[in-house]
C-alpha positions in Angstrom: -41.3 42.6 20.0 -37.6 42.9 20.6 -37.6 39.8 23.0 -39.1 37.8 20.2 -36.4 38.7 17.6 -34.2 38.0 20.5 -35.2 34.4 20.9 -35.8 33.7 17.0 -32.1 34.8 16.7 -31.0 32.5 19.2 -33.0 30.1 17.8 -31.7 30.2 14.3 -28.0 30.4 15.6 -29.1 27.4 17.9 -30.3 25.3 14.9 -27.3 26.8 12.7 -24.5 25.3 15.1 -27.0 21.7 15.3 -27.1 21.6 11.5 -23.0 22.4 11.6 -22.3 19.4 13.6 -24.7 17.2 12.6 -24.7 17.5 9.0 -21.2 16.0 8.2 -22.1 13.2 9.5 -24.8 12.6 7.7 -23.6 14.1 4.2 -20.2 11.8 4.9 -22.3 9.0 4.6 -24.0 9.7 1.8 -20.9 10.6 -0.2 -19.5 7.5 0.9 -22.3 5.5 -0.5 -22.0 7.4 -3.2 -18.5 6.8 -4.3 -18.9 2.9 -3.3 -21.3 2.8 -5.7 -18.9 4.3 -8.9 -15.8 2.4 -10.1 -13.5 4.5 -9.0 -10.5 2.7 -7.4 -7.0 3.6 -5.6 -4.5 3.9 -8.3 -2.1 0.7 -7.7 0.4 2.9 -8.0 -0.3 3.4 -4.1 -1.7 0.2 -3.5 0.3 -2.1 -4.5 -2.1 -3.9 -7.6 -4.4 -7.0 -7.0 -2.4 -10.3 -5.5 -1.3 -12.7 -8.3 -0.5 -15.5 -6.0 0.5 -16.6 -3.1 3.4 -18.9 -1.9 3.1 -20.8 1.4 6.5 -21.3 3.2 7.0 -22.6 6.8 5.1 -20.8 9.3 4.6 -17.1 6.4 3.4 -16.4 3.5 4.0 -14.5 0.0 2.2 -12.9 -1.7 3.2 -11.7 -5.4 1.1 -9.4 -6.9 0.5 -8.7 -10.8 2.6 -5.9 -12.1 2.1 -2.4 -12.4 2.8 -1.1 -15.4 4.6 2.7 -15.2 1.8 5.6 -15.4 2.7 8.7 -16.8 5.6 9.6 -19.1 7.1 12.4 -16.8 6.3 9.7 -13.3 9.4 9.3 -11.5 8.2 6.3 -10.1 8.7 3.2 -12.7 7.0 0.2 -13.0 7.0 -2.8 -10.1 6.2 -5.5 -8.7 4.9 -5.7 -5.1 5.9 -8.7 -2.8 5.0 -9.2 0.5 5.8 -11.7 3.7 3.3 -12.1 6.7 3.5 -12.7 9.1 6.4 -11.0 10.0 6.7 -11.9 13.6 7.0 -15.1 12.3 9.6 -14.5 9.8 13.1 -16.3 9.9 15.9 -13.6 11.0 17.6 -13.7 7.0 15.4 -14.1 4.1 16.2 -14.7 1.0 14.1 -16.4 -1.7 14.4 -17.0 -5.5 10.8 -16.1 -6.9 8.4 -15.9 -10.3 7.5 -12.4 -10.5 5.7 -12.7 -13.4 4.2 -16.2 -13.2 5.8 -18.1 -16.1 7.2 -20.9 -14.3 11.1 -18.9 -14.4 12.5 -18.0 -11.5 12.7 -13.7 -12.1 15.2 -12.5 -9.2 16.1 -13.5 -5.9 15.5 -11.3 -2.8 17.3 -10.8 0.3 16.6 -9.2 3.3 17.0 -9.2 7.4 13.9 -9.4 9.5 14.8 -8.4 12.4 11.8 -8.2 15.3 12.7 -4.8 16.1 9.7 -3.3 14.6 11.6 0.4 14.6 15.1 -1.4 13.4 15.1 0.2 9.5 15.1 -2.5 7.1 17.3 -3.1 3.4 16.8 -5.0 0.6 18.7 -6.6 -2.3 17.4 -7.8 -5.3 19.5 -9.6 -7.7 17.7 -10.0 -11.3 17.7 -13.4 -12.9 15.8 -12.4 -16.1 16.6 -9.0 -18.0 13.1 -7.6 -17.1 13.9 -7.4 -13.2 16.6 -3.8 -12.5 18.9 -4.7 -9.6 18.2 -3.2 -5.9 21.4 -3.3 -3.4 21.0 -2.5 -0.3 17.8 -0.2 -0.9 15.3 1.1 1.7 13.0 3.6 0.0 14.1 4.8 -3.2 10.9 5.5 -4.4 7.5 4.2 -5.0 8.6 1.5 -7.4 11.8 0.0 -5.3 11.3 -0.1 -1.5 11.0 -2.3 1.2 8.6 -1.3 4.4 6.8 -3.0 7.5 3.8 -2.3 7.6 1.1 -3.9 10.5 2.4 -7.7 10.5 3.9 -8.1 7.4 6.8 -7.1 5.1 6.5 -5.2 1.5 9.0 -4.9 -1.1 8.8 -3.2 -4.7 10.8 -4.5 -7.2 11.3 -2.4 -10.1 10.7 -3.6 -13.6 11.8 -2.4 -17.0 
């Protein structure tokens, strides 16, 4: 009788540690599905919005996105407008171009920046307002959320911060 409790034991723990492993898996997948299905989306806070349009230059692209509006009251992070150049391996060493942010046919600010191919080499960016909705960046790496500039994969982002 004790050998049989024995082996039942060792059976459960057996199928305890199978279930363990196996059953993330499974449930992952499920709740994945699960979510998919719902309309629950990354704030653009984090992701930058949904792509406006997109300017074709020599040998890159730009893409201006819509703006995001500022969330919260006590946010530190204001709102923006996301901008971004890819390829960057293809990018001239000294950018700097006058776009429409908001998509009114006015030119909004123009932005400056160096590319360098370094892909560790930090990068800065200036952006000089040409209508009163734009706020100024000199020289600016990551301030915040709302006025950076980053590489990330192949391409180049910059936030420009709106009133």
């Amino acid at each position: 009788m004790n050998r049989i409790k024995a082996r039942m034991g060792y059976a459960a723990a057996g199928f305890t540690v199978a279930v363990a492993i196996v059953g993330p898996m499974v449930w992952f997948t499920f709740f994945t599905r699960a979510a998919a299905r719902t309309s629950l989306r990354v704030d653009p806070m984090y992701t930058g919005g949904e792509p406006a349009r997109t300017i074709t230059r020599d040998g890159y692209q730009i893409t201006v996105y819509k703006p995001v509006p500022k969330r919260a009251p006590l946010s530190t992070a204001g709102a923006f407008v996301q901008v971004v150049w890819k390829p960057a391996s293809t990018l001239p060493p000294n950018i700097s171009e006058t776009l429409d942010l908001e998509g009114d046919g006015q030119p909004d600010c123009v932005i400056s920046f160096q590319a360098p191919r370094d892909r560790r080499a930090p990068l800065r960016v200036t952006a000089q307002p040409l209508s009163p909705r734009v706020l100024p960046m000199r020289d600016v790496s990551q301030d915040s959320l709302s006025s950076l500039i980053a590489r990330v994969n192949d391409s180049i982002i910059v936030r420009v911060p709106l009133r």
